[in-house]
mmCIF file of the C-alpha atoms, coordinates in Angstrom:
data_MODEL
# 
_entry.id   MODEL 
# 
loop_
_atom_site.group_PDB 
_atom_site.id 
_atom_site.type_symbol 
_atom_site.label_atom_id 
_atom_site.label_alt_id 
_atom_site.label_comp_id 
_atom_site.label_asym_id 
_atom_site.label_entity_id 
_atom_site.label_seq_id 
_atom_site.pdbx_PDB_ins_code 
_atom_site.Cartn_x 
_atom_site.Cartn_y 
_atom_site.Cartn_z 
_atom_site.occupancy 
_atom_site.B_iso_or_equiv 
_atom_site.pdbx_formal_charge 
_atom_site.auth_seq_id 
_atom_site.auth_comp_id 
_atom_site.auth_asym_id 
_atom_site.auth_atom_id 
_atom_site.pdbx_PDB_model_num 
ATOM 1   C CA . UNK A 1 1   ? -0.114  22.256  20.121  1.00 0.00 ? 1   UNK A CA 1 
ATOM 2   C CA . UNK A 1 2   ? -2.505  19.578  19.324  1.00 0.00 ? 2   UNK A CA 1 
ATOM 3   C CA . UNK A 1 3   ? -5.359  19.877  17.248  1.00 0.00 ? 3   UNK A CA 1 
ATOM 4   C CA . UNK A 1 4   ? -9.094  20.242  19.144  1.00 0.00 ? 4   UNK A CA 1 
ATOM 5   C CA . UNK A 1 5   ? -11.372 17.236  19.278  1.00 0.00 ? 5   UNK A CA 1 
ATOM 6   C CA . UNK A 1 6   ? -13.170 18.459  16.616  1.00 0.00 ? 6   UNK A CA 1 
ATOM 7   C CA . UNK A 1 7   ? -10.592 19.336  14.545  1.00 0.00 ? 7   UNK A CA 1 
ATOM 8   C CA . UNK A 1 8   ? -9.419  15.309  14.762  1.00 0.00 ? 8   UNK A CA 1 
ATOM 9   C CA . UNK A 1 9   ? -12.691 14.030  14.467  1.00 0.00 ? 9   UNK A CA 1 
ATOM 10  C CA . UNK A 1 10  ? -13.183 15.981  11.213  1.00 0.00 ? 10  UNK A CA 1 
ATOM 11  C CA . UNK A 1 11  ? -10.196 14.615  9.607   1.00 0.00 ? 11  UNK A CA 1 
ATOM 12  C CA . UNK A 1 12  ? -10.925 11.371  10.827  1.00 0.00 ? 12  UNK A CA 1 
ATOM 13  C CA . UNK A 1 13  ? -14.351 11.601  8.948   1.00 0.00 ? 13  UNK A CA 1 
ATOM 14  C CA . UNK A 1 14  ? -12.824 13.411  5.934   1.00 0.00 ? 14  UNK A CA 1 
ATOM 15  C CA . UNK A 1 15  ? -10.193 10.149  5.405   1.00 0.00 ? 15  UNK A CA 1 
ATOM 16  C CA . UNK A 1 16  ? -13.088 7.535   5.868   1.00 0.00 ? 16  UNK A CA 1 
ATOM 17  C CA . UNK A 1 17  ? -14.887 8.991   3.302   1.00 0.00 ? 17  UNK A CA 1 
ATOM 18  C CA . UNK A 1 18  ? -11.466 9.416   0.847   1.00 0.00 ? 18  UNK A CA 1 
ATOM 19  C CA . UNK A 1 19  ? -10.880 5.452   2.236   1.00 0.00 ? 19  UNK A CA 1 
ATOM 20  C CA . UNK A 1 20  ? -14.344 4.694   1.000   1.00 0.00 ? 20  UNK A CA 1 
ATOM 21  C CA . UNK A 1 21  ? -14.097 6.540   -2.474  1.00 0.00 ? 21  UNK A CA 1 
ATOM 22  C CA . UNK A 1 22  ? -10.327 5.025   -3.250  1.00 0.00 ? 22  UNK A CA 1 
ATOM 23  C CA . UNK A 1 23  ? -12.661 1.768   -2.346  1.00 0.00 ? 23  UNK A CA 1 
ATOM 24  C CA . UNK A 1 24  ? -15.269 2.016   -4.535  1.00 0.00 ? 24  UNK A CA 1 
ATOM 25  C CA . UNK A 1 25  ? -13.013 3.734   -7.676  1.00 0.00 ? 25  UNK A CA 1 
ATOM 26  C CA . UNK A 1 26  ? -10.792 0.463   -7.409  1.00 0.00 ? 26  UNK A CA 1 
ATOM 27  C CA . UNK A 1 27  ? -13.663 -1.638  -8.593  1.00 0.00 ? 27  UNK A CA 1 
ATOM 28  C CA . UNK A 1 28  ? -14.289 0.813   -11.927 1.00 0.00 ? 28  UNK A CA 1 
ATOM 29  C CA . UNK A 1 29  ? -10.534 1.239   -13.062 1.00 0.00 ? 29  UNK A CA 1 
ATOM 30  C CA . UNK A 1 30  ? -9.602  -0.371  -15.910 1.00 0.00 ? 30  UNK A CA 1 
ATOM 31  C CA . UNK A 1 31  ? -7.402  -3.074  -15.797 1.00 0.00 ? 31  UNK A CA 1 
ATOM 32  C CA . UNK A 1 32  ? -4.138  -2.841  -16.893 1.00 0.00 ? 32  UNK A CA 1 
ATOM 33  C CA . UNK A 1 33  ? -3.369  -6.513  -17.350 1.00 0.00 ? 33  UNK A CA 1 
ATOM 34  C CA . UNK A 1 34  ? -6.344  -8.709  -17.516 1.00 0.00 ? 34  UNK A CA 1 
ATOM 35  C CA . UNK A 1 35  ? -4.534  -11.381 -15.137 1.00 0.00 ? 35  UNK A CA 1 
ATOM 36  C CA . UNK A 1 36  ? -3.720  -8.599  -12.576 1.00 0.00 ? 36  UNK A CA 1 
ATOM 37  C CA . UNK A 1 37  ? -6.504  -8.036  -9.792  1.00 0.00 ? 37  UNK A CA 1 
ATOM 38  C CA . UNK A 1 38  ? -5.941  -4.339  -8.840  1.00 0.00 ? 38  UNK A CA 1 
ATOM 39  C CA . UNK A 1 39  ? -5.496  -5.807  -4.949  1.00 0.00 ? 39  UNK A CA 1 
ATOM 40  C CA . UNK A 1 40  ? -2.190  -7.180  -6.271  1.00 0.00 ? 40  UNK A CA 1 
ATOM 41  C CA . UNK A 1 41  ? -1.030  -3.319  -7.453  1.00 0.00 ? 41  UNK A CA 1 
ATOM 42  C CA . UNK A 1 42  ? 1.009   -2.638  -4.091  1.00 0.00 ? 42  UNK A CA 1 
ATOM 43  C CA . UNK A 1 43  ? 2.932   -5.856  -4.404  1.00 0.00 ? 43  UNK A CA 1 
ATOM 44  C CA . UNK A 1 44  ? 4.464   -4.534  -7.666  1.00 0.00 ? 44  UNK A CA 1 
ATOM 45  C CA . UNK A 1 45  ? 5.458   -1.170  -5.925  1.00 0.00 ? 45  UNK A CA 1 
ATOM 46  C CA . UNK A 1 46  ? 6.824   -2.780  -3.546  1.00 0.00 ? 46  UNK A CA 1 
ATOM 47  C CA . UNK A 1 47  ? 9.243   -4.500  -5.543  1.00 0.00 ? 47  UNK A CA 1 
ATOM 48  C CA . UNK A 1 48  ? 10.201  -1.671  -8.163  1.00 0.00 ? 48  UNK A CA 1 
ATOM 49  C CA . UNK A 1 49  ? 12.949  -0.864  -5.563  1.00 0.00 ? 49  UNK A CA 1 
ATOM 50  C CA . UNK A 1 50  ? 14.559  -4.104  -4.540  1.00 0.00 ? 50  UNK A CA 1 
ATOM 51  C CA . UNK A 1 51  ? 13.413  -7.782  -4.726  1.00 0.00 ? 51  UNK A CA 1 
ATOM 52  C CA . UNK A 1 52  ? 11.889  -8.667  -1.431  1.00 0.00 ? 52  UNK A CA 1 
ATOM 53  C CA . UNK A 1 53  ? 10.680  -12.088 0.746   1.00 0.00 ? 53  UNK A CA 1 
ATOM 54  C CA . UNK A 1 54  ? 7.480   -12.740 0.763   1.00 0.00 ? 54  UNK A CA 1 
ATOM 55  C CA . UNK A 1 55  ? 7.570   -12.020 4.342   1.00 0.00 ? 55  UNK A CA 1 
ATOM 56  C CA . UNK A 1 56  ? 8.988   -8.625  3.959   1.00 0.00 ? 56  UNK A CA 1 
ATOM 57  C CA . UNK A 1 57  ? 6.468   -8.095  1.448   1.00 0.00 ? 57  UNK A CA 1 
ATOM 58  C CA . UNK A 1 58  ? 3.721   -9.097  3.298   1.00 0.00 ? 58  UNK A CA 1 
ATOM 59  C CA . UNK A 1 59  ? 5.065   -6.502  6.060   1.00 0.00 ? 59  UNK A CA 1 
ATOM 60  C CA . UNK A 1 60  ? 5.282   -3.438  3.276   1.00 0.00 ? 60  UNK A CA 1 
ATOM 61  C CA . UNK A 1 61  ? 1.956   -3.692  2.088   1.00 0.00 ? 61  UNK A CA 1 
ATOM 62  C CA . UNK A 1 62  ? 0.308   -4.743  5.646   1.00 0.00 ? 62  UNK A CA 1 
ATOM 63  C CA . UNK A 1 63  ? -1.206  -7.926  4.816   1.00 0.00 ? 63  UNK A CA 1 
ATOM 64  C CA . UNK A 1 64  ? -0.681  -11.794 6.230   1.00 0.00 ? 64  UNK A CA 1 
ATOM 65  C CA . UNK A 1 65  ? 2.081   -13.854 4.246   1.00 0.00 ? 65  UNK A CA 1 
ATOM 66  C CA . UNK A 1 66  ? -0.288  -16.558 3.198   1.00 0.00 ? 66  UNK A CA 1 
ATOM 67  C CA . UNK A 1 67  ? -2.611  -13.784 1.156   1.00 0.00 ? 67  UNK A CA 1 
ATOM 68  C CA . UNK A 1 68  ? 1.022   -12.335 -0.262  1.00 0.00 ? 68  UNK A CA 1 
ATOM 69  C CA . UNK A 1 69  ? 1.908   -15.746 -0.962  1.00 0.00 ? 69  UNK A CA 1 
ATOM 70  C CA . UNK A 1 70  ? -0.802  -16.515 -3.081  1.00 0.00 ? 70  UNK A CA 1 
ATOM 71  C CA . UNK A 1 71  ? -0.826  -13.306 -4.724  1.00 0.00 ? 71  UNK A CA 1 
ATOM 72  C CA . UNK A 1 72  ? 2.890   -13.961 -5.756  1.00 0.00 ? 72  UNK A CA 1 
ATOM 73  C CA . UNK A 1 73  ? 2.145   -17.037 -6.970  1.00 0.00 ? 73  UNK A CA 1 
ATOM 74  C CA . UNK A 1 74  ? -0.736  -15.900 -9.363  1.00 0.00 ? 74  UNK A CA 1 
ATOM 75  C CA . UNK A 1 75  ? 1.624   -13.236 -10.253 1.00 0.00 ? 75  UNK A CA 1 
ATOM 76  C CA . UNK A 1 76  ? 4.419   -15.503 -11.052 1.00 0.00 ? 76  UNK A CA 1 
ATOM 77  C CA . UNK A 1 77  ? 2.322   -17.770 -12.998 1.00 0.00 ? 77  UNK A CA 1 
ATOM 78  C CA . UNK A 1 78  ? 1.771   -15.158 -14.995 1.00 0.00 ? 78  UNK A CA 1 
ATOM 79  C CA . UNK A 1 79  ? 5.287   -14.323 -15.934 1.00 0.00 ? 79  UNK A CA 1 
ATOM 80  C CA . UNK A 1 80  ? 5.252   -10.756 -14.209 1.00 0.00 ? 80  UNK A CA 1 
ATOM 81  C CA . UNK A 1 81  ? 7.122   -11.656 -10.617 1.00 0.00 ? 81  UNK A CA 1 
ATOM 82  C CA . UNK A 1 82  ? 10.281  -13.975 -10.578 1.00 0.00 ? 82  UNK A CA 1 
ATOM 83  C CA . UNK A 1 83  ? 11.211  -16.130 -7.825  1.00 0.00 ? 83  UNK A CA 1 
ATOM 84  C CA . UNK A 1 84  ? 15.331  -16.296 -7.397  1.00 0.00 ? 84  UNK A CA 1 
ATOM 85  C CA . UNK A 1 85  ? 17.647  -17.754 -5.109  1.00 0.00 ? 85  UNK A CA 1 
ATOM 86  C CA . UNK A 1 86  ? 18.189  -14.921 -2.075  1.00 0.00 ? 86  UNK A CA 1 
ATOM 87  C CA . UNK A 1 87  ? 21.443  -13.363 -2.037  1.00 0.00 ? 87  UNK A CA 1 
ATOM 88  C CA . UNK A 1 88  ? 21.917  -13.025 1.747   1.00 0.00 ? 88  UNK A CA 1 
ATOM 89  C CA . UNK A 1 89  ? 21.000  -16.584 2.117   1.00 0.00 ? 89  UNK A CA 1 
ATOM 90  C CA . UNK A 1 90  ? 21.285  -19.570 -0.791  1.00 0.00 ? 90  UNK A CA 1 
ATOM 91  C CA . UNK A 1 91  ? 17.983  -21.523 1.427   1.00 0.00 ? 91  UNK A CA 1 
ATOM 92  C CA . UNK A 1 92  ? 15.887  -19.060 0.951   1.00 0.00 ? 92  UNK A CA 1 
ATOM 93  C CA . UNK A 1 93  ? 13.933  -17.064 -2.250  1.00 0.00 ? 93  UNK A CA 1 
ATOM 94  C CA . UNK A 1 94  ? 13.095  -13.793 -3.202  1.00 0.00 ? 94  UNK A CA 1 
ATOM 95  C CA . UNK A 1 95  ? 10.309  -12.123 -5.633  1.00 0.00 ? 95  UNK A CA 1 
ATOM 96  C CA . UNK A 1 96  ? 11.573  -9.708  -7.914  1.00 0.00 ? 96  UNK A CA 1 
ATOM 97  C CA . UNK A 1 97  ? 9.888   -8.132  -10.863 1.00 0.00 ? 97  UNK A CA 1 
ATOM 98  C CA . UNK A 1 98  ? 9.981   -9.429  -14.056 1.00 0.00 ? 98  UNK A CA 1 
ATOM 99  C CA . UNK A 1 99  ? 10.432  -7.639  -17.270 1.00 0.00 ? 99  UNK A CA 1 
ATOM 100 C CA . UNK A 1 100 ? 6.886   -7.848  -18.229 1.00 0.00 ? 100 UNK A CA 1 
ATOM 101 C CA . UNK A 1 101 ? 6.194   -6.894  -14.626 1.00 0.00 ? 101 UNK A CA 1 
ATOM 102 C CA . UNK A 1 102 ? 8.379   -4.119  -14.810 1.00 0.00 ? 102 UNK A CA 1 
ATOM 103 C CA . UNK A 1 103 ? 6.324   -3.268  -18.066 1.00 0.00 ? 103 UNK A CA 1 
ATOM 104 C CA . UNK A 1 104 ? 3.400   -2.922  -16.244 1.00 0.00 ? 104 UNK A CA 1 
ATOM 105 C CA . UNK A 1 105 ? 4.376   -1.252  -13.487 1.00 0.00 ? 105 UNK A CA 1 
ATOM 106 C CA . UNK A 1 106 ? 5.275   1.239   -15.962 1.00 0.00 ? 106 UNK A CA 1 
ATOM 107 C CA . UNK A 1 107 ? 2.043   0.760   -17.669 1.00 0.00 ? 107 UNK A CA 1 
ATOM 108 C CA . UNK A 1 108 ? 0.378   1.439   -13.829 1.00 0.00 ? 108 UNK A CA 1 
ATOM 109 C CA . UNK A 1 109 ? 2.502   4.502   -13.077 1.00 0.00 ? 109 UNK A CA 1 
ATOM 110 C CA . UNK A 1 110 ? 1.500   6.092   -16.197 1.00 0.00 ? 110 UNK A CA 1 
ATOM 111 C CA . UNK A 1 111 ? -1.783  5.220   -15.998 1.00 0.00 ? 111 UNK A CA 1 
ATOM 112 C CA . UNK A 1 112 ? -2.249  6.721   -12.485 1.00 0.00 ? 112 UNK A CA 1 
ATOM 113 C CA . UNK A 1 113 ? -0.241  10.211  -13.018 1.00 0.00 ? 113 UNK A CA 1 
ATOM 114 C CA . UNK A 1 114 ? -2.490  10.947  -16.255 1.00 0.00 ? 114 UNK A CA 1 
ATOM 115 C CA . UNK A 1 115 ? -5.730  10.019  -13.890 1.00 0.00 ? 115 UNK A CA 1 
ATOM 116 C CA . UNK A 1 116 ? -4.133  12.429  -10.936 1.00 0.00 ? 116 UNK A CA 1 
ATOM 117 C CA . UNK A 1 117 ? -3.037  15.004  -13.761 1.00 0.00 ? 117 UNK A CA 1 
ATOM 118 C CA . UNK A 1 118 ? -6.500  15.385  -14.738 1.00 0.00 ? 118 UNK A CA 1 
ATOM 119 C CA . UNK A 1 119 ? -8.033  15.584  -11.072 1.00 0.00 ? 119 UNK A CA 1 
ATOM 120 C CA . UNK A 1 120 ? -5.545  17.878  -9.801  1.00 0.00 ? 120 UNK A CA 1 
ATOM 121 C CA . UNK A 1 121 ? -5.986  20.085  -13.086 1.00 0.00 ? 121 UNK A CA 1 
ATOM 122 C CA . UNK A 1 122 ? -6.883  23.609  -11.177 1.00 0.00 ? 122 UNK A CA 1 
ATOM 123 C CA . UNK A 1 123 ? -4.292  22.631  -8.635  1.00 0.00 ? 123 UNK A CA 1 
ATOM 124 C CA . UNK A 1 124 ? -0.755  24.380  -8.750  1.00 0.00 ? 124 UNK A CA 1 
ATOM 125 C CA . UNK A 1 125 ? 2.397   22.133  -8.422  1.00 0.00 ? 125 UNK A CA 1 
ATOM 126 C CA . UNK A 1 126 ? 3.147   24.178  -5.182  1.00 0.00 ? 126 UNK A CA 1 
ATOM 127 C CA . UNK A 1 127 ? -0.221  22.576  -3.960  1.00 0.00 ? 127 UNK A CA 1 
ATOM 128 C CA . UNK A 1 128 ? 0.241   19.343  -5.143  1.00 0.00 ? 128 UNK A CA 1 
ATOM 129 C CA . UNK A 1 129 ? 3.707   19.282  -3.396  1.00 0.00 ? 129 UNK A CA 1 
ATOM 130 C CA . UNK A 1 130 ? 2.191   20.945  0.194   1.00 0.00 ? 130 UNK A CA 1 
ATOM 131 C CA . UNK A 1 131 ? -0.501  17.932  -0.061  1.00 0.00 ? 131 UNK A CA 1 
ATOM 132 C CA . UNK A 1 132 ? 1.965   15.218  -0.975  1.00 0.00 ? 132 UNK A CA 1 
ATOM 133 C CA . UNK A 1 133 ? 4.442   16.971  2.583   1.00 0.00 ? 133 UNK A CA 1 
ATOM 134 C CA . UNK A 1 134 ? 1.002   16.779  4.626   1.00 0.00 ? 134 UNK A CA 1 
ATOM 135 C CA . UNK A 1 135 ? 0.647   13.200  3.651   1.00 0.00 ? 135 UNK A CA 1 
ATOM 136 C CA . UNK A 1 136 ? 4.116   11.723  4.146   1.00 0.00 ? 136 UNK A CA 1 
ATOM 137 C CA . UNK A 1 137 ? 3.548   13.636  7.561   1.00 0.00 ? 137 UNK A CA 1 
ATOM 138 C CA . UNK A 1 138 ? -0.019  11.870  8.427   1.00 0.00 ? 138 UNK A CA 1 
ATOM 139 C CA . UNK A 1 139 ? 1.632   8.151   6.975   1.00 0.00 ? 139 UNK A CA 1 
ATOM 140 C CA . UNK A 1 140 ? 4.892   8.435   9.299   1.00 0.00 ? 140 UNK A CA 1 
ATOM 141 C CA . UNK A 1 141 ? 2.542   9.435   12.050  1.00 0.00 ? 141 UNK A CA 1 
ATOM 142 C CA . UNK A 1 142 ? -0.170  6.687   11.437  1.00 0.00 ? 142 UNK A CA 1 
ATOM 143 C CA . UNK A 1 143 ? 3.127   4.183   11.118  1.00 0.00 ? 143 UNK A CA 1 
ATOM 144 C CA . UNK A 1 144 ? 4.553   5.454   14.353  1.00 0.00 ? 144 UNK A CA 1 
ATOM 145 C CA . UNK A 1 145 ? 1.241   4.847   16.177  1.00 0.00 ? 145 UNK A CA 1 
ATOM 146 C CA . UNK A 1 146 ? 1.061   1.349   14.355  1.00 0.00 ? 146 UNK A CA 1 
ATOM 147 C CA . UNK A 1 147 ? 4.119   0.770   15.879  1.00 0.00 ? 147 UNK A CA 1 
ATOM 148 C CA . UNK A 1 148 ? 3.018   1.603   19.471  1.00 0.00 ? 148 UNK A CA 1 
ATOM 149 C CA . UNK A 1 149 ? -0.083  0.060   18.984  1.00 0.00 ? 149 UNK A CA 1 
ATOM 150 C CA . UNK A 1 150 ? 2.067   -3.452  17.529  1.00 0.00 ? 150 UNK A CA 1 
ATOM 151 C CA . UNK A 1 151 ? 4.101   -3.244  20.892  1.00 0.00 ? 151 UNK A CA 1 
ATOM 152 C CA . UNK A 1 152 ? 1.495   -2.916  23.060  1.00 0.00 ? 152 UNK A CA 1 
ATOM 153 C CA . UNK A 1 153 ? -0.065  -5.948  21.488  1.00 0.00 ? 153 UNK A CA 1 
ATOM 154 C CA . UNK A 1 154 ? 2.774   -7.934  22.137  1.00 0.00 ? 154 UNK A CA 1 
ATOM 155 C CA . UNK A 1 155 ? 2.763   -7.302  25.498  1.00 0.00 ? 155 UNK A CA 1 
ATOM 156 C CA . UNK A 1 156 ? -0.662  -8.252  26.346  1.00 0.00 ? 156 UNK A CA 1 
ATOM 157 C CA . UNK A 1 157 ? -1.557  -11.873 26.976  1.00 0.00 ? 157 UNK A CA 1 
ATOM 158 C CA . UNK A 1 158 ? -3.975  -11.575 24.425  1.00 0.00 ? 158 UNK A CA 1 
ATOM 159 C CA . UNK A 1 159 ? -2.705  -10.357 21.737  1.00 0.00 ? 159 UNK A CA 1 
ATOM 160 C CA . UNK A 1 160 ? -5.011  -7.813  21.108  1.00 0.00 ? 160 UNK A CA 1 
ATOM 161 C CA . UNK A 1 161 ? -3.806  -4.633  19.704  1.00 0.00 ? 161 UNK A CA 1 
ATOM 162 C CA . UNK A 1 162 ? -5.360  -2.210  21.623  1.00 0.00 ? 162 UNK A CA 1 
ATOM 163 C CA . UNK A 1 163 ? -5.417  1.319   20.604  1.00 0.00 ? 163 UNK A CA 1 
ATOM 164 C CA . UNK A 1 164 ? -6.158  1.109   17.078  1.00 0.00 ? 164 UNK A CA 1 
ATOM 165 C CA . UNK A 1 165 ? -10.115 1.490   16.302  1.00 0.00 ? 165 UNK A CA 1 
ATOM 166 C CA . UNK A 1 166 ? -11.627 0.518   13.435  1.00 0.00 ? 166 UNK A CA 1 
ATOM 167 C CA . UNK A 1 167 ? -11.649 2.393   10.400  1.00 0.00 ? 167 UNK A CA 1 
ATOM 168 C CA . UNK A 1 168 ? -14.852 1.456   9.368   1.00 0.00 ? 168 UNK A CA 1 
ATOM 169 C CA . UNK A 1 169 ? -18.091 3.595   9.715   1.00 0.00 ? 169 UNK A CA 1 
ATOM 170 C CA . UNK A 1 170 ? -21.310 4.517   7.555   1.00 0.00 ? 170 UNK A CA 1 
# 
């Protein structure tokens, strides 16, 4: 069964206010490259896996190519992202990380488990873990309704991708 109204509209309230705070702590952190605008944080992420288009890329972190673009560009100017021929196709390029970028994406990782360490100190792994399930949960269901949300978009006339409000309140 669904939860009530008020159950969603909590929640709802509860993540625009953890949005807001995620918001507002990005612009104290310290940096951990002095080149490296903390915006460009879920490019490097992205390509600890596998090097990636700058289309695809674009697509993982949910932003239009031409921001991603210039993003990768700063980024490769600055010796942490490489730009190599693509495997699957000799006409076309890739970004993959660097060493250096691989450095700091170390760097990053450690930097952020220490910070989560000491917030979650009075929390038990167990709840750490549970929180972590509930959250993959809530991100496959927010993509899934992304998804729906994308289609329906493409099928109006429009354009307009009805069905997904704002996240933005007070």
């Amino acid at each position: 069964m669904p939860p009530t109204h008020e159950a969603a509209s909590d929640l709802f309230v509860s993540l625009v206010k953890l949005m807001k705070m995620f918001h507002g702590m990005r612009q104290h952190a310290p940096r951990a490259h002095p080149a490296v605008d903390t915006m460009a944080y879920p490019l490097l992420f992205n390509l600890k896996e596998e090097p990636r288009r700058v289309s695809a890329l674009a697509d993982c972190v949910h932003s239009d190519v031409s921001t991603v673009s210039r993003q990768v560009s700063h980024l490769v100017a600055h010796g942490l992202l490489e730009k190599v021929t693509d495997p699957e196709d000799g006409r076309a390029q890739v970004v993959t990380l660097s060493a250096e970028g691989k450095a700091l994406l170390a760097t990053l990782t450690s930097l952020r488990t220490d910070w989560f360490l000491t917030m979650l100190e009075d929390w038990s792994t167990q709840e750490a873990r549970d929180f972590q399930h509930h959250i993959l949960r809530f991100t496959a269901a927010l993509e899934a309704s992304r998804a729906r949300a994308t289609a329906k978009a493409t099928a109006r006339p429009d354009g307009d991708a009805a069905g997904i409000p704002s996240l933005e309140t007070s």
